[in-house]
RODO-2510 file (C-alpha; in nm, 4 decimals, decimal comma):
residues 93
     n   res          X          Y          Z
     1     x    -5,0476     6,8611     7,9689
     2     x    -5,1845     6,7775     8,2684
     3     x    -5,1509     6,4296     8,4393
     4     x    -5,3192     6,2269     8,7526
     5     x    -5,0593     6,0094     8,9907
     6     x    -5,1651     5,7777     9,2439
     7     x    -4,9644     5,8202     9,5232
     8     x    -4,8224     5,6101     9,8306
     9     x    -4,6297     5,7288    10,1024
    10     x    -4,4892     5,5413    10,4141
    11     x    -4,3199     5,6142    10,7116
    12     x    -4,4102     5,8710    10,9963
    13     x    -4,6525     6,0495    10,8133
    14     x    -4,9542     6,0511    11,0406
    15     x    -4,9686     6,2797    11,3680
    16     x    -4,7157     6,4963    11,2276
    17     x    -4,9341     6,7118    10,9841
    18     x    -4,8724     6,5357    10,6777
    19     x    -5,2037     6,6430    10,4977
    20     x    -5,2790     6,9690    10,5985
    21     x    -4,9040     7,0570    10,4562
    22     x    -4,9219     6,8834    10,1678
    23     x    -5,2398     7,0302    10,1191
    24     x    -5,1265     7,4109    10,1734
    25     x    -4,8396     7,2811     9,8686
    26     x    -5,0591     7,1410     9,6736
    27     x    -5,2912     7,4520     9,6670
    28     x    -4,9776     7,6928     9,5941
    29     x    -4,8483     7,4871     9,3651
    30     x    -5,1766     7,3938     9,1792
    31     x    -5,2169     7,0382     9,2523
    32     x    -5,5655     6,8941     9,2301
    33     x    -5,6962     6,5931     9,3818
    34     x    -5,7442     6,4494     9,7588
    35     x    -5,5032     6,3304    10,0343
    36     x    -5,5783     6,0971    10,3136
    37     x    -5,4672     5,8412    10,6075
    38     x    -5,4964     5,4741    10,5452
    39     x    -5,5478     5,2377    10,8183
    40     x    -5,2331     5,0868    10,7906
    41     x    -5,0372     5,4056    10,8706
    42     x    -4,9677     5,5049    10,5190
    43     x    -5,1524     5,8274    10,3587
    44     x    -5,2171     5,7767     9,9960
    45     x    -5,2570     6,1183     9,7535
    46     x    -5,4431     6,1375     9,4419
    47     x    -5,2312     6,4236     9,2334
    48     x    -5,3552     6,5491     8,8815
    49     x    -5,1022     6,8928     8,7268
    50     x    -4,8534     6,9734     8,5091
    51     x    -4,5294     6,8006     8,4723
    52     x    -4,3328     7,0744     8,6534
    53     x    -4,6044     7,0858     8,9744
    54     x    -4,5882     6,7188     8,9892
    55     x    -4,2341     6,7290     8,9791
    56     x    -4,2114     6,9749     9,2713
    57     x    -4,5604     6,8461     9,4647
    58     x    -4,3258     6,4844     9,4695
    59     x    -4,0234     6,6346     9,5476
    60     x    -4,2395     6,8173     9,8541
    61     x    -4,3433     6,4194     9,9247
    62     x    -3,9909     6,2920     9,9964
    63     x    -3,9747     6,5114    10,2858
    64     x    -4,3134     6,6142    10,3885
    65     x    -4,3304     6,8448    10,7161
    66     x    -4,0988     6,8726    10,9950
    67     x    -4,1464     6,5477    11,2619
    68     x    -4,2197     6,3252    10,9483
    69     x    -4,0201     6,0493    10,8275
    70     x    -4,0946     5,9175    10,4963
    71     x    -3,9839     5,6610    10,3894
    72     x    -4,0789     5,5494    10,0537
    73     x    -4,3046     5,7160     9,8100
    74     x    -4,4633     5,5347     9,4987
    75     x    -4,5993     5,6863     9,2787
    76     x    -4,8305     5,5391     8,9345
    77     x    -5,0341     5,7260     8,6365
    78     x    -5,3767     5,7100     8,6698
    79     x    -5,6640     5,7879     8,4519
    80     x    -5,7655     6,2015     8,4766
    81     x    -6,0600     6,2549     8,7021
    82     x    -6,0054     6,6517     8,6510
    83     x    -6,0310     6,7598     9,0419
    84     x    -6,1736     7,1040     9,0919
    85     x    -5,9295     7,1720     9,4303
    86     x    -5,7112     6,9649     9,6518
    87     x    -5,8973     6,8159     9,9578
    88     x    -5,8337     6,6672    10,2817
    89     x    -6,0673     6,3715    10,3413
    90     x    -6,1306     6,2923    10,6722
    91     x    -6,0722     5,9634    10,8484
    92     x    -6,2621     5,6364    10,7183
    93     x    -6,1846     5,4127    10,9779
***
């Protein structure tokens, strides 16, 4: 059964490649939805999969690439919005 998760993540997780990795996971593990940077220096995810993907794609979240630090991740069900493919969406502000 598939599932959507709104996702926050703090720490060191912009400059350091956080959404083009989690995108390249996402797409191998067969996440849909969108990841981006927040003004405040936090990048939020929407995630819709399986329970094992999730499981992983979060797991993948707690560390994130190399130079990044995370340091909390919250995570909530959302309603499905049945993404086609994961995306990076570009800066807003």
């Amino acid at each position: 059964m598939v599932k959507h998760l709104d996702i926050i993540i703090t720490g060191k997780v912009q400059g350091v490649g956080f959404r083009f990795s989690t995108k390249a996971v996402a797409d191998q593990l067969g996440v849909k939805g969108f990841i981006k940077n927040e003004p405040n220096g936090n990048v939020i995810i929407a995630a819709e999969g399986d329970d094992i993907s999730l499981e992983m794609f979060l797991d993948w979240c707690n560390e994130g690439p190399e130079d990044a630090i995370v340091n909390s991740v919250e995570t909530s069900a959302g309603e499905l919005k049945n993404y086609r493919n994961f995306e990076l969406v570009k800066k807003s502000f």
